[in-house]
Structures are given as C-alpha cells and as structure tokens.
GUDRENPA-340224 format. One line per 10 residues: number of its first residue (from 1); for each residue x, y, z of N, C-alpha, C. Coordinates in steps of 0.1 Angstrom, whole numbers, plus 2048, in hexadecimal, padded with zeros to 3 digits. Layout:
// residues N
NUM = X:Y:Z:X:Y:Z:X:Y:Z  ...
***
This chain:
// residues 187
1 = DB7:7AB:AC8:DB4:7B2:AD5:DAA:7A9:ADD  DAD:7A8:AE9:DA2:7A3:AF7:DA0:7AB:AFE  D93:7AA:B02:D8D:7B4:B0C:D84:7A9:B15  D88:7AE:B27:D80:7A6:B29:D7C:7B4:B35  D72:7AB:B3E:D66:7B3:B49:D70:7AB:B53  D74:7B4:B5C:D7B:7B0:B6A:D74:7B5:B74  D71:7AC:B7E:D65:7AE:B8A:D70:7AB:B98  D71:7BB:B9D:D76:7BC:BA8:D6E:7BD:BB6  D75:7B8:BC1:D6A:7BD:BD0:D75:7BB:BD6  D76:7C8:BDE:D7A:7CE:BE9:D7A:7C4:BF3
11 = D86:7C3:BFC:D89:7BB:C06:D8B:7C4:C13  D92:7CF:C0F:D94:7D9:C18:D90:7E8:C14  D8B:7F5:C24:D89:7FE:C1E:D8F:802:C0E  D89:80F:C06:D92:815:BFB:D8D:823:C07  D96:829:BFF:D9D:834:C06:D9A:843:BFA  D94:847:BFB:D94:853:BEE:D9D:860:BF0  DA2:865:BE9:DAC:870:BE9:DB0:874:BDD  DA6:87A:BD3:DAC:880:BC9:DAC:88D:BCB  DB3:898:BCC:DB5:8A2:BD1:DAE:8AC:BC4  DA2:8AF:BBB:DA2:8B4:BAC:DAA:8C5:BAC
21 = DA7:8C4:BA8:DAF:8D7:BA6:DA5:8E0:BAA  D9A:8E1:BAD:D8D:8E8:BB0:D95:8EC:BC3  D96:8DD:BC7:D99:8DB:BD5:DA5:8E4:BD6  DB2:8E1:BCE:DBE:8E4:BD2:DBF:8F5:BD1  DB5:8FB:BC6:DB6:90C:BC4:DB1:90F:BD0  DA4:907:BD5:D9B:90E:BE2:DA7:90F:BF2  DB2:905:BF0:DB5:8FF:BFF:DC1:90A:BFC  DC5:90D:BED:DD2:919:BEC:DD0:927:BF0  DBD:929:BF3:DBA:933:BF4:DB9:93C:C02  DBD:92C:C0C:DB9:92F:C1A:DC4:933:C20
31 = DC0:93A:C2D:DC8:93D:C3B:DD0:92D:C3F  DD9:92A:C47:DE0:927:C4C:DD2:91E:C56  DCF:925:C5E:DC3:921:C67:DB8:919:C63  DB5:921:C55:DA9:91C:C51:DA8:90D:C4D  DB4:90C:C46:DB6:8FC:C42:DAF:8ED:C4D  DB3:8F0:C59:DAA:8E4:C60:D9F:8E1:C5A  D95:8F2:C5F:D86:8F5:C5E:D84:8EC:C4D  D88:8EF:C46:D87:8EC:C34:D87:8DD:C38  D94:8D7:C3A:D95:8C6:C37:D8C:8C1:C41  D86:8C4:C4D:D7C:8BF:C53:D70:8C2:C4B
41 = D68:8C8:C47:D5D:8D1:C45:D5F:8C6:C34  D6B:8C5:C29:D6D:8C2:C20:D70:8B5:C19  D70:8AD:C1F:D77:89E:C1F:D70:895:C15  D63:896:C14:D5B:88D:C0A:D5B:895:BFD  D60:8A0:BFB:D62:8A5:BEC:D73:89E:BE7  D7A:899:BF1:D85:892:BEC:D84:884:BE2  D79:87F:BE4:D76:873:BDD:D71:87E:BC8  D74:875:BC5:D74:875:BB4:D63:877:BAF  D5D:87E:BAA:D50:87A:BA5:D49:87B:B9A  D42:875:B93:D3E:874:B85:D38:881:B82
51 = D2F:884:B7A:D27:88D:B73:D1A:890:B7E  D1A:885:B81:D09:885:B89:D0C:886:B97  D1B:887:B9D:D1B:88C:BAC:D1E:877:BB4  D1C:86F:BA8:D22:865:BB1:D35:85E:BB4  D39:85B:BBD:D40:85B:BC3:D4B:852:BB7  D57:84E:BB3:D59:845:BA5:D68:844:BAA  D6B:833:BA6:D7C:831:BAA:D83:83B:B9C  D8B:83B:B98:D94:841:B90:D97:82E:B8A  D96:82F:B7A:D9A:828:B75:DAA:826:B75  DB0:831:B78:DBE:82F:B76:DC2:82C:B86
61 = DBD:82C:B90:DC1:826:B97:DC1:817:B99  DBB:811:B93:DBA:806:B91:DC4:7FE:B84  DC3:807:B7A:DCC:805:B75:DDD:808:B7B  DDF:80D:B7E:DEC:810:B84:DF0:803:B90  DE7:802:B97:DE7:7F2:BA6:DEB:7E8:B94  DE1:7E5:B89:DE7:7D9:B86:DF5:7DC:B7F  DF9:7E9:B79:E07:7EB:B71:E0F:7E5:B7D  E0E:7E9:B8E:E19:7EA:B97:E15:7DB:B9B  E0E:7D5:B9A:E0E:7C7:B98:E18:7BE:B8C  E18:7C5:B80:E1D:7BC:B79:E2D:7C4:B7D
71 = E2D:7CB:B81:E41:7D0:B83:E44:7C7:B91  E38:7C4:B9B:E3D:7C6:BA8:E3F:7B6:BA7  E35:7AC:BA3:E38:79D:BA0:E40:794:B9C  E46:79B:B95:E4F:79A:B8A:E49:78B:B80  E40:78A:B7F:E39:77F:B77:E42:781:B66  E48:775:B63:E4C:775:B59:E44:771:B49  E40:77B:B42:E37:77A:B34:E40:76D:B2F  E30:765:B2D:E38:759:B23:E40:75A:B1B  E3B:768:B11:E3E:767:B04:E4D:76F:B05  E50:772:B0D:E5D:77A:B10:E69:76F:B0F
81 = E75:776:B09:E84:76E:B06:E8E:76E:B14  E85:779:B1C:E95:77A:B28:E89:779:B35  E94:776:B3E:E8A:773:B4A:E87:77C:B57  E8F:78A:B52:E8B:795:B58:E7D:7A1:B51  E78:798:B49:E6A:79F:B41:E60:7A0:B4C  E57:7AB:B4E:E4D:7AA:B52:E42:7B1:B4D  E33:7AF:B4E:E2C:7B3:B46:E27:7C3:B44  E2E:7C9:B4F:E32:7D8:B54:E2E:7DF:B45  E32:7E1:B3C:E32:7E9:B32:E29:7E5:B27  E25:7D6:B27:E1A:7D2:B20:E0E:7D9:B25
91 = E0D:7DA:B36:E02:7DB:B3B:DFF:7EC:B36  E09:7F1:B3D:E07:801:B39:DFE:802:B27  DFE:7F8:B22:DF8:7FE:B13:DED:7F8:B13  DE9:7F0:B1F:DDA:7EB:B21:DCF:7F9:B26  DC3:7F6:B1C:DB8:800:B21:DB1:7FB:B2D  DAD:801:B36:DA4:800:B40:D9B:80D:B3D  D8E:805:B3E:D83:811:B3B:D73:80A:B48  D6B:810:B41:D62:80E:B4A:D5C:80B:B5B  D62:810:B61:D5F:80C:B6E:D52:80D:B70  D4B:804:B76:D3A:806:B7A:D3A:80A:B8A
101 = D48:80E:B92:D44:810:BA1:D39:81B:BA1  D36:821:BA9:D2D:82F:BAF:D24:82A:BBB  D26:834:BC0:D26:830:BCC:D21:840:BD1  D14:841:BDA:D15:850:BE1:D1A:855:BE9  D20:85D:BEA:D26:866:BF9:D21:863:C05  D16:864:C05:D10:860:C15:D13:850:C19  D1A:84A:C10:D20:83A:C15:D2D:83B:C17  D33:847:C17:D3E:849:C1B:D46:84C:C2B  D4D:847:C2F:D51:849:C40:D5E:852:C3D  D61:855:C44:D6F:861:C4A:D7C:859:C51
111 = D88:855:C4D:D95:856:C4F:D9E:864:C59  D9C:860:C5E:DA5:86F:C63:DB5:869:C68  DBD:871:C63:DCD:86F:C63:DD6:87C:C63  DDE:879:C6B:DE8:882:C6C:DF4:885:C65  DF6:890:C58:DFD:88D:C52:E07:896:C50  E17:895:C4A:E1E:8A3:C4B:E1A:8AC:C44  E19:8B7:C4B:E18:8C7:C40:E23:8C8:C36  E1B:8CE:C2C:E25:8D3:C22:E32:8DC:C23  E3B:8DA:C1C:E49:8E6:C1E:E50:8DD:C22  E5F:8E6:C1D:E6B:8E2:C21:E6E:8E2:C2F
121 = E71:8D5:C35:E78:8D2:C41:E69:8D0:C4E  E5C:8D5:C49:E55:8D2:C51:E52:8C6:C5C  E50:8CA:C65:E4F:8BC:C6B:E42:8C1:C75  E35:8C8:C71:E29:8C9:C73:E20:8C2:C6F  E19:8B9:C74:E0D:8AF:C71:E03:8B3:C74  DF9:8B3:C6B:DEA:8B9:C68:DE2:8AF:C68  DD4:8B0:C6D:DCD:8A4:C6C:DC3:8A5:C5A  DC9:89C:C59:DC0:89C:C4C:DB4:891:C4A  DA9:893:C47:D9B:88B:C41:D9B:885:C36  D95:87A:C33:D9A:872:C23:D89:86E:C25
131 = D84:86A:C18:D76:861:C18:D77:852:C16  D74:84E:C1E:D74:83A:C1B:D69:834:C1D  D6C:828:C15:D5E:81B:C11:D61:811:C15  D57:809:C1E:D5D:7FD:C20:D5D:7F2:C1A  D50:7F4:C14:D4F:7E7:C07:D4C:7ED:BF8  D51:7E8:BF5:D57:7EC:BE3:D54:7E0:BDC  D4D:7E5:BCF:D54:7DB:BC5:D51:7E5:BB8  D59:7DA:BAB:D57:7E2:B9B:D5C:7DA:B94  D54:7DB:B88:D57:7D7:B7E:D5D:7E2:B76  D65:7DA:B6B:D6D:7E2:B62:D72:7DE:B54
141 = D74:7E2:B4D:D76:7E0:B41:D89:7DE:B38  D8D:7D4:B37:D9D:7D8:B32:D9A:7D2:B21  DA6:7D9:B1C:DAB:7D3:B0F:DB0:7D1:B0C  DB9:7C2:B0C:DC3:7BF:B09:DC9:7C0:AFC  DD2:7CC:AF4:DD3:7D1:AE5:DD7:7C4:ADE  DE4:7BD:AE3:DE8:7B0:ADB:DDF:7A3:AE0  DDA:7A3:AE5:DD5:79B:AED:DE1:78D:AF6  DEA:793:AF8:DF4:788:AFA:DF1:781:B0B  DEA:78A:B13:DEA:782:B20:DE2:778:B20  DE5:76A:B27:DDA:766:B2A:DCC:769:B33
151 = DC2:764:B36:DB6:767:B3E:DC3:763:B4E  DC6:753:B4D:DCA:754:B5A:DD5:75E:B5E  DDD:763:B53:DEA:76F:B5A:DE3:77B:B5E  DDB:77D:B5B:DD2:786:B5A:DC9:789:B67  DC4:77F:B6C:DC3:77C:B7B:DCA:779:B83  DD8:777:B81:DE3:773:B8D:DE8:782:B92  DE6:787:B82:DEE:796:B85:DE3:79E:B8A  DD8:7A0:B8C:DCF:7A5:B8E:DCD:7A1:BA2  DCF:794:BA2:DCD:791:BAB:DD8:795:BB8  DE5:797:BB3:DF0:7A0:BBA:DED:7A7:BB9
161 = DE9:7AF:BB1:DE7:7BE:BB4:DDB:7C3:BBF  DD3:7B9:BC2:DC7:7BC:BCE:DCE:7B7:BD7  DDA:7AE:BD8:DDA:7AB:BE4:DE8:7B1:BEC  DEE:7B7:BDD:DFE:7BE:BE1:DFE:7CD:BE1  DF4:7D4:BD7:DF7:7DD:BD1:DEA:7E9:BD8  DDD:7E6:BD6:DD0:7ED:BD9:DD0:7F8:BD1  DC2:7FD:BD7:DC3:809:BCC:DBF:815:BD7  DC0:81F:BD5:DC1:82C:BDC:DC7:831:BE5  DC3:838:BEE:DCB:83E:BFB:DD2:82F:C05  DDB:836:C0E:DE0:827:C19:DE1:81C:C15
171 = DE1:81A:C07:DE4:80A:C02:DF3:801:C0A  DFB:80E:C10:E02:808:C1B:DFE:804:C2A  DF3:806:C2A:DEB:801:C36:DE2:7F7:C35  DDD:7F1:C29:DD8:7E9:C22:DCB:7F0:C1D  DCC:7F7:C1D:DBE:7FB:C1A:DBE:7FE:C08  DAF:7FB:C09:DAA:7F9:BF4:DB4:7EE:BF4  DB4:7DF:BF8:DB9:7D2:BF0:DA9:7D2:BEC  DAD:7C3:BE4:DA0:7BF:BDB:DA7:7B0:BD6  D97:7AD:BD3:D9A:79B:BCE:D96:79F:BC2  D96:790:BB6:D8E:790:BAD:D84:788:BAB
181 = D79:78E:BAA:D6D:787:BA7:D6D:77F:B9E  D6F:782:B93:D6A:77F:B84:D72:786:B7A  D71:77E:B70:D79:782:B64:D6E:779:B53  D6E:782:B4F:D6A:781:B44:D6E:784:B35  D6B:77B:B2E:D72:780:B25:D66:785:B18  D69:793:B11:D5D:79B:B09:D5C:795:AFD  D5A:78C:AF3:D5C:78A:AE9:D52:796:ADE
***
C-alpha cells in the first residue's frame, strides 16, 4: 500500500450545495410562498460543516472529480493488457480521507441563480442562493491499496480532474477547478 498527502488550491470559486436532510424536512414543511423567504434568509447552512460549526469540502467530492477523471481521460494503466483500460475502477477502491479545508461562514459570498422548480413538466424558475469561496486550498490524504499508480499518474490524473472535472456546484461553469500543489509521498 501507498499513501501519499495531496495539496490542492483552488483556481476558481467552489460552490457549496450539500442539501443535508435537516434542510430538506424543514423546506418539505413550507408553504409554496414561503420557500423564497427560507432560501434567501438560508443559503449559508447549504455549505457542509464539521462538529465545531466550520465550513468543510466533502471528501467524496473530491474523490468522485478524480474517479471522473480517470473515466473521462481515458489514460491508459501501464500495467493493463487492452488499450481501452482505465484507471476508473482502480480508483474507486482508493481511500481518500483527511481533508484539512475549514473555512468560516462569514468568508463565504452568495451565488444567486435561477433554477427549474421541481415537478413534472414544470417550466417555473425559482431563484435559488448557493454559498461560495473564492480562494480555497486542502490538503488530503489517499491510499493507494495495491500501490500500483505511479506518483506521476497520479498527478496527471489529479491534474485533469482540476482542470476538467472540479469539484462542487457549476463545475459546468467552471467553477471549483483546482491545480496541484504538491504531492507527497507518506512513508
């Protein structure tokens, strides 16, 4: 097994939108009306937060930008027999743990976007509120089980994924890309 410390920084806003189930019972509970009032008044409880109230990326969002990296690149594993292999299913059994982001709420700015209402056939657009950061960075933790990637595949794939893939909300707008800082390896 290899484990190394991967050091990411944000190139573009990240975008927070985890919706937790606290949010989704409260917003099932409202009037029709009331909904604006809530997602205005509500928007910085969308972001993810630790134990202590600080703000935290989702490890699996990060992980997921590098899986859809190794499918979307099509980078071919050395050690592979056919030349349609990609590291797609290796990666999925890689751990990602540790994230050191945190970050407070009050460094957070407001997104506002117009988006479709829910239901069949709707074609009602609601303005919705998201929480965003402009400068980001984190460190993080992977472990490679067989250890079969190299350090450099490892950063190429890493490195598409900030520049193809991003992590959170509007990643089709470019928002949450990222570079790589650093890579290390844990011995």
């Amino acid at each position: 097994m290899k484990k190394y410390i991967i050091g990411l920084k944000g190139i573009s806003p990240i975008v927070f939108n985890t919706m937790q189930e606290e949010l989704v019972d409260e917003i099932s509970k409202l009037k029709k009306d009331d909904y604006p009032i809530w997602e205005k008044n509500n928007w910085k409880r969308k972001a993810l937060r630790d134990k202590k109230g600080n703000v935290i990326i989702p490890v699996k969002w990060i992980k997921a930008s590098f899986v859809n990296a190794c499918k979307h690149s099509l980078i071919n594993p050395r050690y592979t027999s056919t030349k349609k292999g990609t590291y797609t299913r290796y990666a999925e059994a890689m751990f990602f743990d540790n994230t050191d982001f945190k970050c407070n709420e009050k460094d957070l700015f407001c997104i506002k976007e117009y988006m479709g209402a829910q239901g069949a056939g709707s074609k009602t657009k609601v303005l919705k509120y998201y929480p965003a950061l402009n400068e980001w960075k984190t460190n993080l933790e992977i472990s490679d089980p067989d250890g079969r990637m190299t350090q450099e595949e490892l950063k190429t794939l890493f490195e598409f994924a900030g520049r193809f893939e991003g992590i959170g909300d509007f990643r089709k707008v470019n928002h949450g890309r990222f570079e790589v800082e650093s890579i290390k390896e844990i011995k």
